[in-house]
PDB file of the backbone (N, CA, C, O) and the ligand in Angstrom, with CONECT records:
HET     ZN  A 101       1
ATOM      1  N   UNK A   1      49.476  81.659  62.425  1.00  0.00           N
ATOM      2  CA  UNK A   1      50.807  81.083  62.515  1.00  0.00           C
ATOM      3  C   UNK A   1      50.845  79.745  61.797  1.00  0.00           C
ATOM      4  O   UNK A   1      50.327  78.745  62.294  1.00  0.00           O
ATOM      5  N   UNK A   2      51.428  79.736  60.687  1.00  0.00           N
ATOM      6  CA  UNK A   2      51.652  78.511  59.658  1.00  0.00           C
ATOM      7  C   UNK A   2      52.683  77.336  61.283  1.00  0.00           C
ATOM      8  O   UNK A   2      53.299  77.852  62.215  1.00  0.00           O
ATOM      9  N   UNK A   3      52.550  76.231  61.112  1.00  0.00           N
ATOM     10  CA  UNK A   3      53.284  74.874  61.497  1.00  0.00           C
ATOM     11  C   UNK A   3      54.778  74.902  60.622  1.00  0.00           C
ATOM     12  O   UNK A   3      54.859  74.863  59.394  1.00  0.00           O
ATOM     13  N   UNK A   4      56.113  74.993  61.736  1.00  0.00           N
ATOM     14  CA  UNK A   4      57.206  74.831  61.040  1.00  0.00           C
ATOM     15  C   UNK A   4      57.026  73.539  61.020  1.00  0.00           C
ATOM     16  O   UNK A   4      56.337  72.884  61.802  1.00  0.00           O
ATOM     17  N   UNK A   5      57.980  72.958  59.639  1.00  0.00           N
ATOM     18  CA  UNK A   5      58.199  71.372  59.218  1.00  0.00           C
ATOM     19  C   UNK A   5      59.341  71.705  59.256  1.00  0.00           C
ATOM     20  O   UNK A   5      59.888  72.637  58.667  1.00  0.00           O
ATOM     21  N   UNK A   6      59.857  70.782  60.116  1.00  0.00           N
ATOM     22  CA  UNK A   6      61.388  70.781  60.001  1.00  0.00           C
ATOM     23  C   UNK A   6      62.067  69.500  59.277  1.00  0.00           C
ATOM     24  O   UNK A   6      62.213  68.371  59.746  1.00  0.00           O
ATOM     25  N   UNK A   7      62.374  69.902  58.235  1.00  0.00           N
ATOM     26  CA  UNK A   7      62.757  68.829  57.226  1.00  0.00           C
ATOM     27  C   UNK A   7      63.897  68.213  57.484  1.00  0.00           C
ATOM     28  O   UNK A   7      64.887  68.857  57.136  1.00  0.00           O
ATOM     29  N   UNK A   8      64.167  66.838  58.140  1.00  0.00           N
ATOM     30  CA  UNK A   8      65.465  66.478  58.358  1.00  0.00           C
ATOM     31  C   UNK A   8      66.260  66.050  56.997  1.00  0.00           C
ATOM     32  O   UNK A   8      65.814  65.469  56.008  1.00  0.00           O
ATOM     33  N   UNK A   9      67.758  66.586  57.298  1.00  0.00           N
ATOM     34  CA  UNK A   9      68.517  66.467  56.423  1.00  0.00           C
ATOM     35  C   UNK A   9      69.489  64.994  56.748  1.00  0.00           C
ATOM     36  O   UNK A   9      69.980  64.548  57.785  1.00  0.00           O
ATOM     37  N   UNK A  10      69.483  64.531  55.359  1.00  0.00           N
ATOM     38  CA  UNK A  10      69.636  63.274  55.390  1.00  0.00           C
ATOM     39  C   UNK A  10      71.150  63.420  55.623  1.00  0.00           C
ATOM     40  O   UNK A  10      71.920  64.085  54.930  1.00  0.00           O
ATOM     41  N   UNK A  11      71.377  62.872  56.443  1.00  0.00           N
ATOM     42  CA  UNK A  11      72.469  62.299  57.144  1.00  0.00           C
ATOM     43  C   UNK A  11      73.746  61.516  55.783  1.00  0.00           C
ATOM     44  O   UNK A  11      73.274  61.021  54.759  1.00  0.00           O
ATOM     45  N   UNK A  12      74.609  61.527  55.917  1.00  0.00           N
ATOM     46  CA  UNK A  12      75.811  60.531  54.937  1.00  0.00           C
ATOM     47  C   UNK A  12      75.852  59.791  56.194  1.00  0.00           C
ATOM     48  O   UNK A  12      75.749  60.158  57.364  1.00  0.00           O
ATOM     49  N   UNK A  13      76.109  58.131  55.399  1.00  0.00           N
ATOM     50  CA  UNK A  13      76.053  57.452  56.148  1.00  0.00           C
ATOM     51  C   UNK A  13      77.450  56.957  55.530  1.00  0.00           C
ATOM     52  O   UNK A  13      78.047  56.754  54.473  1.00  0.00           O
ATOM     53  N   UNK A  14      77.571  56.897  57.147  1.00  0.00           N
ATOM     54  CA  UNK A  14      79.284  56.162  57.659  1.00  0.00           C
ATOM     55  C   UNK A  14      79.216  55.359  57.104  1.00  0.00           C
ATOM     56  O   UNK A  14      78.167  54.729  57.237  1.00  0.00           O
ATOM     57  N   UNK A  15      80.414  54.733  55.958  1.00  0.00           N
ATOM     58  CA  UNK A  15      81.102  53.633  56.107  1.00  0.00           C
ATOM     59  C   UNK A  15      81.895  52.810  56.635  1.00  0.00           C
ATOM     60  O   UNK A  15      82.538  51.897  56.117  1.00  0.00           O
ATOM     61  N   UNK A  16      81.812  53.294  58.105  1.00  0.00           N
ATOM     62  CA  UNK A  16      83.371  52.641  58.662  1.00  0.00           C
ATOM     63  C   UNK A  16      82.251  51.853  59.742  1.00  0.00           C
ATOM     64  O   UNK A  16      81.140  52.310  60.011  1.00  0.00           O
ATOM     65  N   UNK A  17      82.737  50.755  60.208  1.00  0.00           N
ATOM     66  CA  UNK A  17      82.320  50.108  61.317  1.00  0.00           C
ATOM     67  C   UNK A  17      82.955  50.734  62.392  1.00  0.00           C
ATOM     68  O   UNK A  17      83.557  51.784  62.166  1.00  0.00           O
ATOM     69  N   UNK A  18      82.924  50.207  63.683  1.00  0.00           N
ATOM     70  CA  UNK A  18      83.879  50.915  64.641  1.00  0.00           C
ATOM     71  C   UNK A  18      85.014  50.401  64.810  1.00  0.00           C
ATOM     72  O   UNK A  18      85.809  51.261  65.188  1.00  0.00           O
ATOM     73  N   UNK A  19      85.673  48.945  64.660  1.00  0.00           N
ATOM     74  CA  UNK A  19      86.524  49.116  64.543  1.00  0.00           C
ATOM     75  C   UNK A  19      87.605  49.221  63.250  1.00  0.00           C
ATOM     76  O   UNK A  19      88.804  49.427  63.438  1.00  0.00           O
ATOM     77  N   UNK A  20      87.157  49.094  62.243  1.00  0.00           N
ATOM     78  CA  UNK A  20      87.468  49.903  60.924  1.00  0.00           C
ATOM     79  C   UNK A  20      87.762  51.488  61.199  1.00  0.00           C
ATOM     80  O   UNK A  20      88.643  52.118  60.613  1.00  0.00           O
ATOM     81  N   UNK A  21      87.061  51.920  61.985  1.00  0.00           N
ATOM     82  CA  UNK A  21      87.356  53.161  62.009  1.00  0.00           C
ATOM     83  C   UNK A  21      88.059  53.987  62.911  1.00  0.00           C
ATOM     84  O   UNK A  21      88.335  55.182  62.815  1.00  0.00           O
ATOM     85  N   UNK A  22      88.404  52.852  64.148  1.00  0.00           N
ATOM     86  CA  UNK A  22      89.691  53.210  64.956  1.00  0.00           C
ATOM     87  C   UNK A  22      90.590  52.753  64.352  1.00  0.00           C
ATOM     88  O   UNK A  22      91.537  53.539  64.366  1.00  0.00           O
ATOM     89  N   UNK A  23      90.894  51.413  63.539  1.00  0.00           N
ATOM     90  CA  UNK A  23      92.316  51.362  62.617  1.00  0.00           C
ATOM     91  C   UNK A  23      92.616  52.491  61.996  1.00  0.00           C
ATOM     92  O   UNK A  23      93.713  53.015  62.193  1.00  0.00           O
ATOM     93  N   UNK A  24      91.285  53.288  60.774  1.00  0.00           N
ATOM     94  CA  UNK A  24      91.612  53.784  60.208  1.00  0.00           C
ATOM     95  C   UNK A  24      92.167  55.107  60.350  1.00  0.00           C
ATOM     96  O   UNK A  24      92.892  55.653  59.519  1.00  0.00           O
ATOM     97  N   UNK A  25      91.644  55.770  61.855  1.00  0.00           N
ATOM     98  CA  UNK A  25      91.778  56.666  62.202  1.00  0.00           C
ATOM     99  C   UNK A  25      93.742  57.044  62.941  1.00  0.00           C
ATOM    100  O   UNK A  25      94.225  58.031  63.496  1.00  0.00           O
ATOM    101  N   UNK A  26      94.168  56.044  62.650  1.00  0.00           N
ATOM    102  CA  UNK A  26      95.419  55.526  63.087  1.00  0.00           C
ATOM    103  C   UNK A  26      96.405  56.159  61.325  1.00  0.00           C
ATOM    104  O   UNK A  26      97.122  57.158  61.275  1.00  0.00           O
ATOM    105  N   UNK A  27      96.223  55.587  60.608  1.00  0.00           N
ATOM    106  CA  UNK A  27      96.709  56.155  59.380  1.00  0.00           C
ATOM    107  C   UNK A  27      96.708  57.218  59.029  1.00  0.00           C
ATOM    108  O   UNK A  27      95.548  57.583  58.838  1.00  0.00           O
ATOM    109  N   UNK A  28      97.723  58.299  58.734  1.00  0.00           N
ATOM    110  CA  UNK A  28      98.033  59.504  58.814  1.00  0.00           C
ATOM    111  C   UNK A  28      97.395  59.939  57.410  1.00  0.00           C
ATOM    112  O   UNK A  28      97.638  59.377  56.342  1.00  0.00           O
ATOM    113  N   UNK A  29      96.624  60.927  57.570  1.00  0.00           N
ATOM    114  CA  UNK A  29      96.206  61.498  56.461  1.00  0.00           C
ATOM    115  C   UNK A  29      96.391  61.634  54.814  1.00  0.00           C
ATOM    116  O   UNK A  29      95.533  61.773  53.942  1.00  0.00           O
ATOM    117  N   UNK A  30      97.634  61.553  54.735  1.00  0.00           N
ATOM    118  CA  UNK A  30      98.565  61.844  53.567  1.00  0.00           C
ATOM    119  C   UNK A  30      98.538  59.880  53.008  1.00  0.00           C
ATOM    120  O   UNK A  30      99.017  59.595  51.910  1.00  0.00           O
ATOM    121  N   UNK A  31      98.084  59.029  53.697  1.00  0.00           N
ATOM    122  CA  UNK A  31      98.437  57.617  53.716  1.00  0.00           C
ATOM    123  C   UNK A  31      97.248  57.194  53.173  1.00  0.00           C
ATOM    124  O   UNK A  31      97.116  56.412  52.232  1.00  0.00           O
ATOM    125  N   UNK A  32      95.996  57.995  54.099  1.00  0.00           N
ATOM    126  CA  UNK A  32      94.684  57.466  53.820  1.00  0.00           C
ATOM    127  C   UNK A  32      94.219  58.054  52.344  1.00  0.00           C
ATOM    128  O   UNK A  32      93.234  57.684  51.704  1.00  0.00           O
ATOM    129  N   UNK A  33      95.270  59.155  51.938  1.00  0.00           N
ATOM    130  CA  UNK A  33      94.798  59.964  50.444  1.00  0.00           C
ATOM    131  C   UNK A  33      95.085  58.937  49.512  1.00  0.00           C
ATOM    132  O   UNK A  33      94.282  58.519  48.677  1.00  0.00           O
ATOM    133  N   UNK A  34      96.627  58.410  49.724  1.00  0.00           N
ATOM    134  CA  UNK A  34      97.294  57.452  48.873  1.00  0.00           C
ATOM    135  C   UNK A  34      96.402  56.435  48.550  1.00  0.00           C
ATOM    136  O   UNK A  34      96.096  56.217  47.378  1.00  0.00           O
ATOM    137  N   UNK A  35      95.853  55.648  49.695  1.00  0.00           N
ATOM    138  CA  UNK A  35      95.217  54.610  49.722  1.00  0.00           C
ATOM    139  C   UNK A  35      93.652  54.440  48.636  1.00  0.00           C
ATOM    140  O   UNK A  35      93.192  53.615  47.847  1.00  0.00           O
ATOM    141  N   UNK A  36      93.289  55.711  49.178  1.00  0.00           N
ATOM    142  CA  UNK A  36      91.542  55.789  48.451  1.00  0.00           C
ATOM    143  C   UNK A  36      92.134  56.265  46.992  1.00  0.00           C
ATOM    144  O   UNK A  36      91.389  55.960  46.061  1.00  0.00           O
ATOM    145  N   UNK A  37      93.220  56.889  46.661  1.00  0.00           N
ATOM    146  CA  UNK A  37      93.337  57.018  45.680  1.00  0.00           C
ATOM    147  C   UNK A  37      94.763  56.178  44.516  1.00  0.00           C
ATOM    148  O   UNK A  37      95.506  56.671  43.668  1.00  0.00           O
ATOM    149  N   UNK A  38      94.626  54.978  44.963  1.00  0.00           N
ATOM    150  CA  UNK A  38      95.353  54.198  44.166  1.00  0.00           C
ATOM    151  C   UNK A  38      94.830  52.337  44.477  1.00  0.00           C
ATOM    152  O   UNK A  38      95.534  51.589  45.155  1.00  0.00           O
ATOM    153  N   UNK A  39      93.728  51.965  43.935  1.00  0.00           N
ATOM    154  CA  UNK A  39      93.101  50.763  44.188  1.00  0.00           C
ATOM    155  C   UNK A  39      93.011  50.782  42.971  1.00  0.00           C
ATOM    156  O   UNK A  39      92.874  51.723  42.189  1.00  0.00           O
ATOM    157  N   UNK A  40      93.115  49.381  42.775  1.00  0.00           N
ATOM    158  CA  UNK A  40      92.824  48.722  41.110  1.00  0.00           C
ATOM    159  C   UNK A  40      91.594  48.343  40.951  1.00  0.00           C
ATOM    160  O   UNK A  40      90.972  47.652  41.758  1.00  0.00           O
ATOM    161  N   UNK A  41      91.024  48.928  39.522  1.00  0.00           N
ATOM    162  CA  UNK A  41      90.099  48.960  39.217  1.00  0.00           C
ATOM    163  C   UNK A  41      90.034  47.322  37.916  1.00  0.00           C
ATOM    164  O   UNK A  41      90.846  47.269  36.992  1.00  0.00           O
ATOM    165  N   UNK A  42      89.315  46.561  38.056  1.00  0.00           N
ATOM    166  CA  UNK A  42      89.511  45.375  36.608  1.00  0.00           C
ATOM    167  C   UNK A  42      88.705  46.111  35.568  1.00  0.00           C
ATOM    168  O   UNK A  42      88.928  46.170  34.359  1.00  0.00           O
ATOM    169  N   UNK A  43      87.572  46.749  36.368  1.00  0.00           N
ATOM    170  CA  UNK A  43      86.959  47.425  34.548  1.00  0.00           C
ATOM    171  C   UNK A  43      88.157  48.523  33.675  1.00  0.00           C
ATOM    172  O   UNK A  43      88.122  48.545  32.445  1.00  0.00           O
ATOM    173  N   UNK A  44      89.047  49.282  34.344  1.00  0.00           N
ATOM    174  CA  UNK A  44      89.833  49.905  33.768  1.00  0.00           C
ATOM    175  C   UNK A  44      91.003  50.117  33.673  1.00  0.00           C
ATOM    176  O   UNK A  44      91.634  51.074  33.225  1.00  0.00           O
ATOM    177  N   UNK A  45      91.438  48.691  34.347  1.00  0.00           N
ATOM    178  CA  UNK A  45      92.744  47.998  34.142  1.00  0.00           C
ATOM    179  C   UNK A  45      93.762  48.742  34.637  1.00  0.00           C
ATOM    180  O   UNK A  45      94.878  48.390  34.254  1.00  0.00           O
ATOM    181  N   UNK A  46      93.709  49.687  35.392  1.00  0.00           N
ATOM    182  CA  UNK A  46      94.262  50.455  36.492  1.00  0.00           C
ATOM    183  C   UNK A  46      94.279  51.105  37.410  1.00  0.00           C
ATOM    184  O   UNK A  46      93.176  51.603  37.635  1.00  0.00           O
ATOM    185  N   UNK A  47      95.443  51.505  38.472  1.00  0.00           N
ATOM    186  CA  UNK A  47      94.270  52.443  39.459  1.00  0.00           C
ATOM    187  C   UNK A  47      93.835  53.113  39.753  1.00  0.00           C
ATOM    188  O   UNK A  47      94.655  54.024  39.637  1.00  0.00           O
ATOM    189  N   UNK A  48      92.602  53.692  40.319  1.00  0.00           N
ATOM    190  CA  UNK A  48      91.855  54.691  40.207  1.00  0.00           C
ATOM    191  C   UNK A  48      91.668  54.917  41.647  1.00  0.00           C
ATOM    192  O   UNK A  48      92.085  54.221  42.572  1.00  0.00           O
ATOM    193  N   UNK A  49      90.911  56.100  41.696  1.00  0.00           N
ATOM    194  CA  UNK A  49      90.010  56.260  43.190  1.00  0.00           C
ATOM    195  C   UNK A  49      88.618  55.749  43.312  1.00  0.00           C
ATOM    196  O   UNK A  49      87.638  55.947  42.594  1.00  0.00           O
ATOM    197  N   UNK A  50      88.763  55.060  44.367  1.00  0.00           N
ATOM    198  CA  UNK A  50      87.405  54.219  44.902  1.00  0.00           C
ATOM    199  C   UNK A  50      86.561  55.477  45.575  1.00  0.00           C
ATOM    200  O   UNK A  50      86.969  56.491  46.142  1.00  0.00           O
ATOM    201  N   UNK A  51      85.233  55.013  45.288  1.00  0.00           N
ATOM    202  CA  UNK A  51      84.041  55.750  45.990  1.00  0.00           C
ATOM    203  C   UNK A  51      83.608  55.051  47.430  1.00  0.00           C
ATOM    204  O   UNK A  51      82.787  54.134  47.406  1.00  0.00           O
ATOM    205  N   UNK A  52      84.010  55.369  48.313  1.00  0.00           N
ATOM    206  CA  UNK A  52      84.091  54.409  49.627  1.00  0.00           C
ATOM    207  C   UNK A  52      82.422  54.220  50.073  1.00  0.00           C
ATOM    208  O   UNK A  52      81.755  55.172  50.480  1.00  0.00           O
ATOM    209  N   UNK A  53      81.956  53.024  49.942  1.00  0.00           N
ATOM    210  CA  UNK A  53      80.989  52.553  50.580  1.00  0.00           C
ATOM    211  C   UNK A  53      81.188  51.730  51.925  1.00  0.00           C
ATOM    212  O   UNK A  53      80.498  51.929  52.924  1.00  0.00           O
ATOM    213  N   UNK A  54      82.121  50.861  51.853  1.00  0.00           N
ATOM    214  CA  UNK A  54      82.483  50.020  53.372  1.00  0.00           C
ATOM    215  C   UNK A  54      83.460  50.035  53.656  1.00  0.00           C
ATOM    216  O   UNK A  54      84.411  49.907  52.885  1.00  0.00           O
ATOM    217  N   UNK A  55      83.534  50.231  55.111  1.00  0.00           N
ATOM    218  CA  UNK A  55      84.816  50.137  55.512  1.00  0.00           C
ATOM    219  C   UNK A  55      84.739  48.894  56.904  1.00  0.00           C
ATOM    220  O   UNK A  55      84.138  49.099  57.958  1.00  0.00           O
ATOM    221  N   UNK A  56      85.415  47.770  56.601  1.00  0.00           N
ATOM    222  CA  UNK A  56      85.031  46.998  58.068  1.00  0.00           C
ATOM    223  C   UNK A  56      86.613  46.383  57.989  1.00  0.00           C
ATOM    224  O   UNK A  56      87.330  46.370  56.989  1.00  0.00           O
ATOM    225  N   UNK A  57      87.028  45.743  59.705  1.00  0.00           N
ATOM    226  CA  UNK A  57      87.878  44.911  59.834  1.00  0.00           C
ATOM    227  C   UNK A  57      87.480  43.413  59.451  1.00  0.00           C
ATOM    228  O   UNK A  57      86.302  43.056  59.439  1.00  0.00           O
ATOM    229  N   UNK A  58      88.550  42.552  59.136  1.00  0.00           N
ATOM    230  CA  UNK A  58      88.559  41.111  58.383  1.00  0.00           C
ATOM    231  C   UNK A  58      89.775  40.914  59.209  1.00  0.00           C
ATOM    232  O   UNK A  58      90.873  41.464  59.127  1.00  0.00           O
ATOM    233  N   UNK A  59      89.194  39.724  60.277  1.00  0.00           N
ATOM    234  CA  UNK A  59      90.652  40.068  60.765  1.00  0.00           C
ATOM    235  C   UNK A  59      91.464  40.820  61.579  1.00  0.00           C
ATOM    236  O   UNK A  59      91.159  40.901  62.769  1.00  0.00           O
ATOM    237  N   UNK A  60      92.793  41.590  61.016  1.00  0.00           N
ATOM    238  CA  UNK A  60      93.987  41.884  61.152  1.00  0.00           C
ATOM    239  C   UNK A  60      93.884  43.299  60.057  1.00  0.00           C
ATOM    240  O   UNK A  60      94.269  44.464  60.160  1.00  0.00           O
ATOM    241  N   UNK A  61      93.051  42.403  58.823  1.00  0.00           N
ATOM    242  CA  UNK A  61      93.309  44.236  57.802  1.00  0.00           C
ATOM    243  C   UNK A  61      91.724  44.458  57.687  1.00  0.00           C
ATOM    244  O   UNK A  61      90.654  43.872  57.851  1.00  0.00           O
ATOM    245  N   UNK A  62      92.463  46.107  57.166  1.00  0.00           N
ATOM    246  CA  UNK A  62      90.442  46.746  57.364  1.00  0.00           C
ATOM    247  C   UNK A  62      90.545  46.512  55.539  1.00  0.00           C
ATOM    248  O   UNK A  62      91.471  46.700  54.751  1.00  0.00           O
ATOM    249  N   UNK A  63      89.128  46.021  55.356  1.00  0.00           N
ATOM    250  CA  UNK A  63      88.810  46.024  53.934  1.00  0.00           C
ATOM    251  C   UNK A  63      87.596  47.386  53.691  1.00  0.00           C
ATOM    252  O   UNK A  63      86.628  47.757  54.356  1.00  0.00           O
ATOM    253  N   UNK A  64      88.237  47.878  52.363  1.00  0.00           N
ATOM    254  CA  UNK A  64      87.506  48.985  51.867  1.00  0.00           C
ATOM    255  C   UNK A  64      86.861  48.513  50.872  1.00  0.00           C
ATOM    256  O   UNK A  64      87.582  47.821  50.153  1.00  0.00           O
ATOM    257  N   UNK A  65      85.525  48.623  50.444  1.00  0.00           N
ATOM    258  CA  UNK A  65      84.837  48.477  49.616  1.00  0.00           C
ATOM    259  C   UNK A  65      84.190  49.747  49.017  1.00  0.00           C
ATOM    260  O   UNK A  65      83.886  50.765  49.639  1.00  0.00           O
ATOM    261  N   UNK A  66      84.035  49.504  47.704  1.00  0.00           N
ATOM    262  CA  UNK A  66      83.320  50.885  46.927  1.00  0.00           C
ATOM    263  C   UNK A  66      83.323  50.727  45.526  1.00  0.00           C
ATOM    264  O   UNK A  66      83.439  49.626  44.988  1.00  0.00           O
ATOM    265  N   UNK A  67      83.181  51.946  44.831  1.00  0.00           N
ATOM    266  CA  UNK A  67      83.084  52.038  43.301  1.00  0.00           C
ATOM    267  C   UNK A  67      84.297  53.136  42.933  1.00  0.00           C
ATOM    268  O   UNK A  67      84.688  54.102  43.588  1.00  0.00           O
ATOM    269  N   UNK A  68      84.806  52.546  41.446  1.00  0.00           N
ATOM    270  CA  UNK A  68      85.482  53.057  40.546  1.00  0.00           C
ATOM    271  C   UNK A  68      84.777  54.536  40.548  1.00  0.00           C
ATOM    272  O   UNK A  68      83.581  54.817  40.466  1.00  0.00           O
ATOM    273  N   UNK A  69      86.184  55.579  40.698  1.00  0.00           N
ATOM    274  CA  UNK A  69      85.555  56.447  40.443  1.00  0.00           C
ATOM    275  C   UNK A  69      84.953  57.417  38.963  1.00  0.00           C
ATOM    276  O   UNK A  69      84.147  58.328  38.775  1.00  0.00           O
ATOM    277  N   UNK A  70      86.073  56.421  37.967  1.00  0.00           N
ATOM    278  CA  UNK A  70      86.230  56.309  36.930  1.00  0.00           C
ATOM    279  C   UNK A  70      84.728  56.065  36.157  1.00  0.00           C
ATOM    280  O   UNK A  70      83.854  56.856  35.803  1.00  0.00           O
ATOM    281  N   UNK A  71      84.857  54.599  36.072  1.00  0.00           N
ATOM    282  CA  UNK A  71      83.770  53.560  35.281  1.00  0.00           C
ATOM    283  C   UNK A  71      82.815  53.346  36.255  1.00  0.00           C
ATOM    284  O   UNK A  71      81.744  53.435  35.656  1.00  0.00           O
ATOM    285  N   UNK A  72      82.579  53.092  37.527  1.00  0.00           N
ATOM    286  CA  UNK A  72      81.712  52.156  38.912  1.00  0.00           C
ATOM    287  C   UNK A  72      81.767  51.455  38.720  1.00  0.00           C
ATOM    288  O   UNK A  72      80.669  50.901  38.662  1.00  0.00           O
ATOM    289  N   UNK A  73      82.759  50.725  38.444  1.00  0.00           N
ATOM    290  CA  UNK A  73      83.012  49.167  38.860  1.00  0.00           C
ATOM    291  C   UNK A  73      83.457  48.959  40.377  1.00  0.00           C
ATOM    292  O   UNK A  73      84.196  49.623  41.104  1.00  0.00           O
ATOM    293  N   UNK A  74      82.765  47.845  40.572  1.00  0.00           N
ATOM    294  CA  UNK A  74      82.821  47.473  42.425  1.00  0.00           C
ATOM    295  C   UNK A  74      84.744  47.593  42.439  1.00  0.00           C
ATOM    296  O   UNK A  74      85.389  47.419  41.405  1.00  0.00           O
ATOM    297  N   UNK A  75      85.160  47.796  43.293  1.00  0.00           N
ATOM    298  CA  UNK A  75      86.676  47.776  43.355  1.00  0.00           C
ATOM    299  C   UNK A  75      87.175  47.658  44.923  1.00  0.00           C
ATOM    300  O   UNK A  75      86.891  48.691  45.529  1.00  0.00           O
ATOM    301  N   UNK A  76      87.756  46.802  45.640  1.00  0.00           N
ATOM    302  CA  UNK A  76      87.994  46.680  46.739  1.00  0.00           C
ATOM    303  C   UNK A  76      89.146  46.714  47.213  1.00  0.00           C
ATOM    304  O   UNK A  76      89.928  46.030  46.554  1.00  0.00           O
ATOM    305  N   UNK A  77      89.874  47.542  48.633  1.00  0.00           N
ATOM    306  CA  UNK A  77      91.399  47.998  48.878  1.00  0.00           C
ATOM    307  C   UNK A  77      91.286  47.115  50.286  1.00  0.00           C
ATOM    308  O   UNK A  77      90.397  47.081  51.137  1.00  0.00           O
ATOM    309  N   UNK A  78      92.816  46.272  50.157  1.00  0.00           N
ATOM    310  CA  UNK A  78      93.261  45.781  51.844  1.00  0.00           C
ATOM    311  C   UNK A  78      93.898  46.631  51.829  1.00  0.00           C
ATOM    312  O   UNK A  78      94.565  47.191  50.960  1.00  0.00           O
ATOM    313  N   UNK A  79      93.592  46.884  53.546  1.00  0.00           N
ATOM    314  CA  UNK A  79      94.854  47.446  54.258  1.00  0.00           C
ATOM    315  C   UNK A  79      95.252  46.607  55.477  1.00  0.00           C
ATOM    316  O   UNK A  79      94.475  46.131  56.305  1.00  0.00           O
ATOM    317  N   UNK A  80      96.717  46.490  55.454  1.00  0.00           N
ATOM    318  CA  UNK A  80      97.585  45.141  55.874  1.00  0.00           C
ATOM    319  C   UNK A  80      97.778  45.905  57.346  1.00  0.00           C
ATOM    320  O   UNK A  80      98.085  47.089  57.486  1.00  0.00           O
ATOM    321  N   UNK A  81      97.530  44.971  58.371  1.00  0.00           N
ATOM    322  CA  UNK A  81      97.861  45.733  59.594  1.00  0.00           C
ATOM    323  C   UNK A  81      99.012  46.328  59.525  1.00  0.00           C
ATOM    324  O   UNK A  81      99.632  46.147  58.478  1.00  0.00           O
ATOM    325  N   UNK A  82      99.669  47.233  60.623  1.00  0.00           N
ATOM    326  CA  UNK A  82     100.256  47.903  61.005  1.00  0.00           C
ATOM    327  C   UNK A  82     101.970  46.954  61.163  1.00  0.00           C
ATOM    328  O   UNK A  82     101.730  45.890  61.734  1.00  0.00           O
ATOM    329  N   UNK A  83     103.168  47.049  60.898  1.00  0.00           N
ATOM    330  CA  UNK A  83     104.078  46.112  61.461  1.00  0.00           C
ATOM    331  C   UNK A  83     104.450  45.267  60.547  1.00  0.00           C
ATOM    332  O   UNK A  83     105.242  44.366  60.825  1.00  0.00           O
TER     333      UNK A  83
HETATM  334 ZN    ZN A 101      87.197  51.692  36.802  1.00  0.00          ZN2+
END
C-alpha cells in the first residue's frame, strides 16, 4: 500500500478585510460589476478593469486596490459610503 499525499490546494486569498467585506457585500451585484469594471487606469489613460488585490475600509469608504487589467498598472477605486 503506497502513502496517499494529499496535496493541498492552494487556497485564493481573500482580498477583502472583514469589514470591507460586509460593506461590500451590501452593494448589489450589478454595482459591484460597474465598479471593478470602470476605475482609471494613469498608465492607459482610461478606464479599465482592476485585478482586485485589496479590499479594506478607510474610514467611511472601502478602498480597492489592484492591477490594470489592461497594462498592470497599480490602479485604485473609492467607494463613497452609502447616503
Ligand atoms: Zn492600464
Amino acid at each position: 500500500m503506497t502513502e496517499r499525499k494529499i496535496i493541498p490546494f492552494k487556497k485564493p486569498v481573500d482580498p477583502f478585510t472583514k469589514g470591507a467585506k460586509e460593506r461590500w457585500s451590501k452593494i448589489p451585484e450589478w454595482a459591484q460589476t460597474k465598479i471593478l469594471e470602470n476605475v482609471f487606469c494613469t498608465g492607459c489613460s482610461t478606464s479599465t478593469s482592476i485585478i482586485l488585490e485589496s479590499a479594506k475600509m478607510q474610514k467611511a469608504d472601502l478602498i480597492l486596490r489592484g492591477k490594470c487589467k489592461v497594462c498592470g498598472h497599480e490602479v485604485c477605486r473609492l467607494v463613497e459610503p452609502e447616503n
